[in-house]
C-alpha positions as a Python dict, from the first residue, in 0.01 Angstrom:
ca = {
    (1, 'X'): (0, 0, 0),
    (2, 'X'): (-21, -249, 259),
    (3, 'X'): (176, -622, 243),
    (4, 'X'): (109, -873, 500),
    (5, 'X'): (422, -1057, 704),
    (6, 'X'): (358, -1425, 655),
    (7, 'X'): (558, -1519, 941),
    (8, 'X'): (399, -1273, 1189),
    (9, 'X'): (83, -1202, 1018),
    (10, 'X'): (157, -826, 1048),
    (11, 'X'): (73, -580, 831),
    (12, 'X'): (351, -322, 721),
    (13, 'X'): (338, -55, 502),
    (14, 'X'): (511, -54, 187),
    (15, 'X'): (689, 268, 247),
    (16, 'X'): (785, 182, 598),
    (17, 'X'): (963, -118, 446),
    (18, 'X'): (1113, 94, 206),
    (19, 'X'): (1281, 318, 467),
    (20, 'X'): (1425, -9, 647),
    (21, 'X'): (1560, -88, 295),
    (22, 'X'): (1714, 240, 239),
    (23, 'X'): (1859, 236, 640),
    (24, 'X'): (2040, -87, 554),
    (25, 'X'): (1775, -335, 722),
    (26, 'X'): (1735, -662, 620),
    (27, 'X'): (1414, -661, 440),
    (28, 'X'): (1386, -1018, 290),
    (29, 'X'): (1100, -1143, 535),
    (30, 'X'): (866, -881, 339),
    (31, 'X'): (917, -1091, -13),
    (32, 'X'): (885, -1457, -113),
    (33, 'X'): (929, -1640, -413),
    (34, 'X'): (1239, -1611, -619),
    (35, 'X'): (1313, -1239, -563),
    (36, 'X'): (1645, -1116, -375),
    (37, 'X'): (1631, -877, -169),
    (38, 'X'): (1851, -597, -299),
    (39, 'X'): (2031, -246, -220),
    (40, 'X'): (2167, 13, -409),
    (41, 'X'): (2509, 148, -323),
    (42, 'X'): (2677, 462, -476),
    (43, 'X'): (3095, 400, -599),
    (44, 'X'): (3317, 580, -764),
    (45, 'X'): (3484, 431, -993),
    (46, 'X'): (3808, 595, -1225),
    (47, 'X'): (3704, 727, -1567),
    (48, 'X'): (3947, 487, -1682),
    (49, 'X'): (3837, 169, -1515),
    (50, 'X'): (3499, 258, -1585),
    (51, 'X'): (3541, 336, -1966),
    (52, 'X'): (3713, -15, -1963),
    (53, 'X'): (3426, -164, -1807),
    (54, 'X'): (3194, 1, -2027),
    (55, 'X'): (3412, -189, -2321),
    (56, 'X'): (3379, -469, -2149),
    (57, 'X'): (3025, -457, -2133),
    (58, 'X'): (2992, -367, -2520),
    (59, 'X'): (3121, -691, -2635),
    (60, 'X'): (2927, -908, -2390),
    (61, 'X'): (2630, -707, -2480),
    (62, 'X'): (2577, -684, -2106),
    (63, 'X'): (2469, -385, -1922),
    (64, 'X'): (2727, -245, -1635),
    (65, 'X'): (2546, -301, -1366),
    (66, 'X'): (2471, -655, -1437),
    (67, 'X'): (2848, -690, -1508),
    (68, 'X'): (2978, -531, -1210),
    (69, 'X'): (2723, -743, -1045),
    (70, 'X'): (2869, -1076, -1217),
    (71, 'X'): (3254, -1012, -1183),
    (72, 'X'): (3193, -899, -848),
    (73, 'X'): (3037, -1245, -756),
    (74, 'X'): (3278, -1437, -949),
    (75, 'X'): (3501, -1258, -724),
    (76, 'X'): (3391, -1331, -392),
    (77, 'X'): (3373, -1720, -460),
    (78, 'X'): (3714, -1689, -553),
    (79, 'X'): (3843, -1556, -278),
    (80, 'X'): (3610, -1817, -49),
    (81, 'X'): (3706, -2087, -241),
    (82, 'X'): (4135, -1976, -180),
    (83, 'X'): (4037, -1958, 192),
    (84, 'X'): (3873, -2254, 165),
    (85, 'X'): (4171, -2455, -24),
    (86, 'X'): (4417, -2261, 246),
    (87, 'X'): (4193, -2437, 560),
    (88, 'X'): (4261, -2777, 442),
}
């Protein structure tokens, strides 16, 4: 499969794409619309925390990716918005 570049009018190859993806390459040029350009990552997490995440996840009828995706970015505008508050 072929997708066209809209800013360079250059054709890629899906797969060639893909392999910047997996290499950690910023892909996003490739997509428009309201996609986000994403990567997946491998942790390891301790059966504990992850059995209380899983819990977690069971009463917000969420899935645990798209929790650890959530608390994660409720984390990191936390912490920007303490080194914001410290700045001033």
């Amino acid at each position: 499969m072929m997708i066209l570049n809209s800013e360079s009018n250059e054709i890629k190859d899906i797969e060639e794409i893909a392999q910047q993806a997996h290499s950690g390459e910023d892909v996003s040029e490739h997509f428009t619309g309201c996609f986000q350009a994403k990567q997946q990552v491998s942790i390891a997490f301790p059966l504990e925390l992850l059995r209380s995440i899983d819990a977690e996840c069971q009463q917000q009828k969420i899935n645990r990716q798209d929790w650890i995706t959530l608390v994660c970015a409720e984390k990191i505008r936390e912490v920007q918005a303490s080194r914001i508050s410290k700045a001033v």
